[in-house]
LUMKOL-65608 format. One record per atom (N, C-alpha, C): x, y, z. Coordinates in pm, 1 decimal. Example, Ala and Ser with C-alpha at 12.3 -4.5 7.8 and 13.67 -1.06 7.14 Angstrom:
% LUMKOL-65608
+----------+----------+----------+
!       c1 !       c2 !       c3 !
+----------+----------+----------+
!   1319.0 !   -569.0 !    780.0 !
!   1230.0 !   -450.0 !    780.0 !
!   1320.0 !   -330.0 !    780.0 !
!   1285.0 !   -225.0 !    708.0 !
!   1367.0 !   -106.0 !    714.0 !
!   1290.0 !      3.0 !    787.0 !
+----------+----------+----------+
//
This chain:
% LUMKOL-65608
+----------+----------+----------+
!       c1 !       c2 !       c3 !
+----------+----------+----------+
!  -9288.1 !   2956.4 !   -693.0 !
!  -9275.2 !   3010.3 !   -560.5 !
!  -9315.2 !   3158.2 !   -561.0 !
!  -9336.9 !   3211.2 !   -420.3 !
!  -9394.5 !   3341.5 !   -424.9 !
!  -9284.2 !   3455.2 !   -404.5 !
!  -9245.3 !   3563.1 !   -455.3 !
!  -9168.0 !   3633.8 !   -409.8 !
!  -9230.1 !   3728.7 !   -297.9 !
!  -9141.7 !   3808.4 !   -175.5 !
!  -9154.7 !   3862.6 !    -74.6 !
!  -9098.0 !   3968.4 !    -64.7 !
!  -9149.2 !   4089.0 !    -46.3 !
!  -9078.3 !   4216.1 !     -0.5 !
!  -9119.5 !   4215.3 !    121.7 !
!  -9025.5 !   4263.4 !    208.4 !
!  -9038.1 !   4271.7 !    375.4 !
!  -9065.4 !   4377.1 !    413.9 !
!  -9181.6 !   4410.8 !    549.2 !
!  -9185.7 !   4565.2 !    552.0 !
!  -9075.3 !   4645.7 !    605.4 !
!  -9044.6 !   4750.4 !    565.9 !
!  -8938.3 !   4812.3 !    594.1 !
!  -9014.4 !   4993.3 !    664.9 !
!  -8979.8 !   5006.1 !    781.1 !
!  -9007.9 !   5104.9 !    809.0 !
!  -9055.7 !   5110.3 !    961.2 !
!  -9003.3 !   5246.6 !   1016.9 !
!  -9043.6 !   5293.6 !   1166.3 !
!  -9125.9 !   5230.8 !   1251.4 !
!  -9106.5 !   5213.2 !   1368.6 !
!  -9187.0 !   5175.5 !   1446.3 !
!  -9262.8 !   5271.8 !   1505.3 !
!  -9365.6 !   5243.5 !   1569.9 !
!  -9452.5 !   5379.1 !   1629.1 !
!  -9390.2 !   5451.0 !   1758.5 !
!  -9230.3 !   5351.3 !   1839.1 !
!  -9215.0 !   5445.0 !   1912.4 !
!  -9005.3 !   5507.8 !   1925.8 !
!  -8981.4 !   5468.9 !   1809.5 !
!  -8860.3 !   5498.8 !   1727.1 !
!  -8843.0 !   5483.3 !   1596.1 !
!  -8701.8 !   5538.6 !   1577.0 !
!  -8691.5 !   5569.5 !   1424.3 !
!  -8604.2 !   5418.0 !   1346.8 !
!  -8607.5 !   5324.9 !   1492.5 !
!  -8572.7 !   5157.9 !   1410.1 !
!  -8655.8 !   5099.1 !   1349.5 !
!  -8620.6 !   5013.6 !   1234.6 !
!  -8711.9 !   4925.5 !   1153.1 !
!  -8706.4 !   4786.9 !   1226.6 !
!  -8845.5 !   4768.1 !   1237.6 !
!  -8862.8 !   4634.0 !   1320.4 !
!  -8959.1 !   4583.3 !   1244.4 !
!  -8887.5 !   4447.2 !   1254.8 !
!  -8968.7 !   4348.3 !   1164.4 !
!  -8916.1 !   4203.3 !   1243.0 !
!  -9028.4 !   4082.4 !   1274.8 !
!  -9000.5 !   3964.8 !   1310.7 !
!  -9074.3 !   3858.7 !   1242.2 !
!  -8947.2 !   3755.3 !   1181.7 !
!  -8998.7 !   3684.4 !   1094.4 !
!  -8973.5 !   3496.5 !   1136.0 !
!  -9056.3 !   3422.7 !   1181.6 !
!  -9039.5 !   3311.8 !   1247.6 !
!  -8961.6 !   3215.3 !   1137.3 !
!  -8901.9 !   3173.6 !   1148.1 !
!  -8799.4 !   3050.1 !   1060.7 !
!  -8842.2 !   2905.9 !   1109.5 !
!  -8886.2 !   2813.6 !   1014.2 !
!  -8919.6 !   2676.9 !   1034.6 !
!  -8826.0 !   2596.1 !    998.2 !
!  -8675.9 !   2551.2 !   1003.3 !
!  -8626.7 !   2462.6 !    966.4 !
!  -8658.6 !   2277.0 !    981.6 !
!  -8613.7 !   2219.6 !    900.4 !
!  -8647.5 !   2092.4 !    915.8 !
!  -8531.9 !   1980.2 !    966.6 !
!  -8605.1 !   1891.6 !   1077.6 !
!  -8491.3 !   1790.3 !   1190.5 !
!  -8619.7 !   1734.3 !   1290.3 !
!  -8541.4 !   1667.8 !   1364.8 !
!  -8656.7 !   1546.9 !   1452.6 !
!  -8765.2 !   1604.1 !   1508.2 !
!  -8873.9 !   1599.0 !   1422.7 !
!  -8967.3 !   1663.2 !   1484.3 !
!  -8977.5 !   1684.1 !   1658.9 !
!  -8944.4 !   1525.9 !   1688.8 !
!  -8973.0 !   1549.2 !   1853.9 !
!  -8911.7 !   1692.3 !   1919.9 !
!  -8846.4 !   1776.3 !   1868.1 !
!  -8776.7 !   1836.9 !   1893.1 !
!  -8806.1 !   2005.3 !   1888.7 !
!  -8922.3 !   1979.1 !   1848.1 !
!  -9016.3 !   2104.1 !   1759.3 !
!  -9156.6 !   2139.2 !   1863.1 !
!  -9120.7 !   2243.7 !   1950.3 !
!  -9237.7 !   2274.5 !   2013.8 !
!  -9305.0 !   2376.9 !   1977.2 !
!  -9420.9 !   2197.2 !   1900.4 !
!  -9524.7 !   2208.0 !   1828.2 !
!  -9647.2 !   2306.5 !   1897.8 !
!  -9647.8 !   2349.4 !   2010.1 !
!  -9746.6 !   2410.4 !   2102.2 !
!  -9701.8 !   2570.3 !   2091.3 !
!  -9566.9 !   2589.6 !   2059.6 !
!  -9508.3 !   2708.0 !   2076.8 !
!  -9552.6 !   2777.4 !   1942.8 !
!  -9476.3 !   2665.0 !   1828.8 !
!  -9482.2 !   2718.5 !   1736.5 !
!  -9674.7 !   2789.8 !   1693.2 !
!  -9791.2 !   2694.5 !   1730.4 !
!  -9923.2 !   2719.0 !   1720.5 !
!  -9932.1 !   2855.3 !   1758.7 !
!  -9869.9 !   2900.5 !   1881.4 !
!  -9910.0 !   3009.0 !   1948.3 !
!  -9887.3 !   3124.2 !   1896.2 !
!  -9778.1 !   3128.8 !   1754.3 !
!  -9694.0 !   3253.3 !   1691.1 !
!  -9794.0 !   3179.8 !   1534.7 !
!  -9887.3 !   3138.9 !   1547.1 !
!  -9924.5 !   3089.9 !   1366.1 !
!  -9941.7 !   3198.4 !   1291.2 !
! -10027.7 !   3311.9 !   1377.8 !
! -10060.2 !   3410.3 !   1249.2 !
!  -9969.4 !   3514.0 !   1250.0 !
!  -9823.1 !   3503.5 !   1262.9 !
!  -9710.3 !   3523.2 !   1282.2 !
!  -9644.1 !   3509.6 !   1154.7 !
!  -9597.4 !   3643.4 !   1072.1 !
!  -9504.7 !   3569.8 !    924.9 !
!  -9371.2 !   3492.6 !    992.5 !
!  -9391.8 !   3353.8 !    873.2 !
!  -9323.9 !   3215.2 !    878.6 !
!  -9231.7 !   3205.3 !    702.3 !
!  -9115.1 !   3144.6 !    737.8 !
!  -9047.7 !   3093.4 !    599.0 !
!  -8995.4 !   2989.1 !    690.3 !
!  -9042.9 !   2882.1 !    582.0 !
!  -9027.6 !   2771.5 !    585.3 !
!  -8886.0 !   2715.2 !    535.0 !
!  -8788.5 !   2617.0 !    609.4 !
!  -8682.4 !   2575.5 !    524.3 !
!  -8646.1 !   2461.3 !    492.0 !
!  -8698.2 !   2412.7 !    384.6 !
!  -8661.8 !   2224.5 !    362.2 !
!  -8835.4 !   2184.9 !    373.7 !
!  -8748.8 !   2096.0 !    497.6 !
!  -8901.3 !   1995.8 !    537.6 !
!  -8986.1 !   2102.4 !    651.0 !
!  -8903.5 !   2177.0 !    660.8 !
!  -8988.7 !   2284.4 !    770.7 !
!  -9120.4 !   2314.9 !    701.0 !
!  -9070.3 !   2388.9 !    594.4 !
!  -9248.3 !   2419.5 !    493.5 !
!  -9353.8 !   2336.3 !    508.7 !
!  -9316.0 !   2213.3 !    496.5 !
!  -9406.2 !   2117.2 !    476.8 !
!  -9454.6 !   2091.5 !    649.9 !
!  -9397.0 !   2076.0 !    701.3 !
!  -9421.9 !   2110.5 !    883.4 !
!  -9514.9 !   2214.8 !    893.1 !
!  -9477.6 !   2331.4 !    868.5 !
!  -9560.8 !   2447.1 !    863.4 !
!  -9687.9 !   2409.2 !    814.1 !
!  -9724.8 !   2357.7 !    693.7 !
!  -9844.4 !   2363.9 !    602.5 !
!  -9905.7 !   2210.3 !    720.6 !
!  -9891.1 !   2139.7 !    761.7 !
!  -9967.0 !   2021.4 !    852.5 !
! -10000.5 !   2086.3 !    948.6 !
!  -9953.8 !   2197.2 !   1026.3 !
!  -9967.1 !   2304.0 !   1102.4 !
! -10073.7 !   2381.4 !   1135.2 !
! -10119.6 !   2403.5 !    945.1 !
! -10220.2 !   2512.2 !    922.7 !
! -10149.2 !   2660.0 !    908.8 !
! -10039.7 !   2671.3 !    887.3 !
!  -9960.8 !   2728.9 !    850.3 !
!  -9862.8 !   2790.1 !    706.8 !
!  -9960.3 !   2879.9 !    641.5 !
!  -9882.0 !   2881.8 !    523.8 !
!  -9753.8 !   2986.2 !    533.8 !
!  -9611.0 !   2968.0 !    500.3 !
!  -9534.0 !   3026.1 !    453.8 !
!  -9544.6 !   3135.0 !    394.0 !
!  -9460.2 !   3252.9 !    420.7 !
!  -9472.5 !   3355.4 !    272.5 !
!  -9371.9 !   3308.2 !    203.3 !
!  -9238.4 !   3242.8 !    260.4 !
!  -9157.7 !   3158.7 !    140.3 !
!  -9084.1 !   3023.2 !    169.5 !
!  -9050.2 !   2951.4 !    109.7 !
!  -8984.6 !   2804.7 !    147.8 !
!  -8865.1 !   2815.3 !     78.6 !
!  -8794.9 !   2767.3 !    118.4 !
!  -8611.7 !   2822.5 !     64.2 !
!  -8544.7 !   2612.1 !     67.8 !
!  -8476.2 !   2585.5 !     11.4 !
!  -8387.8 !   2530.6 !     16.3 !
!  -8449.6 !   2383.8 !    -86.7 !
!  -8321.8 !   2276.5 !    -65.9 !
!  -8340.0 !   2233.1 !   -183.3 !
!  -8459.3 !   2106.7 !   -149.4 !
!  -8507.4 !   2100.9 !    -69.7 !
!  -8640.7 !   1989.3 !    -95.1 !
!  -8585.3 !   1836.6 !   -132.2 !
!  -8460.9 !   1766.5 !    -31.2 !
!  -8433.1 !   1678.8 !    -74.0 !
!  -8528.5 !   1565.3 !     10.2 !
!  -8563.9 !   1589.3 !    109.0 !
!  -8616.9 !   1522.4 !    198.8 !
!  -8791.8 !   1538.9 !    209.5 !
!  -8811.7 !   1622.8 !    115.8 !
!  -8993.8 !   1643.5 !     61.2 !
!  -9012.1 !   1575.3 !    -28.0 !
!  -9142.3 !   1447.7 !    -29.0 !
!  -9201.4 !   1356.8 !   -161.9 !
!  -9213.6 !   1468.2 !   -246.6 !
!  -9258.8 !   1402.3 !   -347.7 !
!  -9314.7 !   1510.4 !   -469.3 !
!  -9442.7 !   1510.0 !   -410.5 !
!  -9559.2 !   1445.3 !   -375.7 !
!  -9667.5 !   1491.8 !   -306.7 !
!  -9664.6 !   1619.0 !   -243.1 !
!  -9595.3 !   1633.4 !   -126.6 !
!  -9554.0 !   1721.1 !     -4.6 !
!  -9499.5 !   1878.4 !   -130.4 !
!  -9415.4 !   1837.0 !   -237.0 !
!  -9360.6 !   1949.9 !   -270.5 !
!  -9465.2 !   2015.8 !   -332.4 !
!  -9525.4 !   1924.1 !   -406.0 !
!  -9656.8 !   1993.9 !   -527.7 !
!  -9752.6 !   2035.3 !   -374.7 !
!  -9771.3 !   2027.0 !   -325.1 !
!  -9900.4 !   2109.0 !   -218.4 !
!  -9815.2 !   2198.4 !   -171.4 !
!  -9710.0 !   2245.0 !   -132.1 !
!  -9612.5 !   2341.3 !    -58.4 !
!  -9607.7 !   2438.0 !   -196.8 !
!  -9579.2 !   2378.8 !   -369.5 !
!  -9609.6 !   2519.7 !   -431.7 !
!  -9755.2 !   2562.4 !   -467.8 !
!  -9841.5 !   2443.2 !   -469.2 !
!  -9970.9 !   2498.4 !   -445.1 !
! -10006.8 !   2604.0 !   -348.6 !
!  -9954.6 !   2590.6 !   -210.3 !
!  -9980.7 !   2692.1 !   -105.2 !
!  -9914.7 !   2817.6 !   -127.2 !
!  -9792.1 !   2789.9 !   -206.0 !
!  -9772.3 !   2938.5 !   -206.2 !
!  -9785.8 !   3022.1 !   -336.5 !
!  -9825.7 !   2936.4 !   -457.3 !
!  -9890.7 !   3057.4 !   -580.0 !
! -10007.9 !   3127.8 !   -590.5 !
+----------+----------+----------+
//
């Protein structure tokens, strides 16, 4: 897996650190607006579970995938660490 440092630092019109990072968790897809999510793609994404693997059918790579992968084939898992080394 890939490790991630997050940017940390000022915005151009205060002295808050702003940073937005989209979260993909995994559950009934029907449930997942798939149109929304397209619209934020080149948007940093961490993937969680089966979310990663959602993400990557997407066209969507992760900067990280977190959790334990009980519900990812080994197919799905070996291309999810392919995408992210």
């Amino acid at each position: 897996m890939t490790s991630w440092t997050p940017f940390v630092g000022p915005d151009e019109e205060s002295e808050e650190i702003v940073m937005q990072v989209n979260v993909m968790v995994g559950g009934p897809q029907k449930l997942i607006p798939v149109d929304g999510v397209r619209q934020h793609q080149d948007e940093t994404w961490i993937g969680v579970d089966h979310g990663a693997t959602l993400l990557l059918g997407w066209g969507i790579t992760p900067v990280a995938a977190i959790g334990d992968f009980d519900s990812t084939n080994p197919a799905e898992l070996a291309r999810l660490k392919a995408a992210l080394d």
